[in-house]
N, C-alpha and C positions, 0 to 999 in steps of 0.2 A: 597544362598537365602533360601534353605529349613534349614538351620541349624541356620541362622535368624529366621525363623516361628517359630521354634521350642522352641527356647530362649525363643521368643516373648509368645508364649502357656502356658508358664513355670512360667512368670514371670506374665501373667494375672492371671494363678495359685493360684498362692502367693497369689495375691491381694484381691482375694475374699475368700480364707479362712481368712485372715486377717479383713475380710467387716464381715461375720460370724461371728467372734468371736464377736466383737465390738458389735455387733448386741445384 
């Protein structure tokens, strides 16, 4: 489970540097 969260934290991450750039 915690190593799911952590994926999970990781890959929300990504996404908003990703939202930033675009931005």
């Amino acid at each position: 489970m915690k190593t799911t969260l952590k994926k999970l934290s990781r890959y929300i991450a990504v996404v908003i540097a990703i939202t930033l750039i675009f931005i």
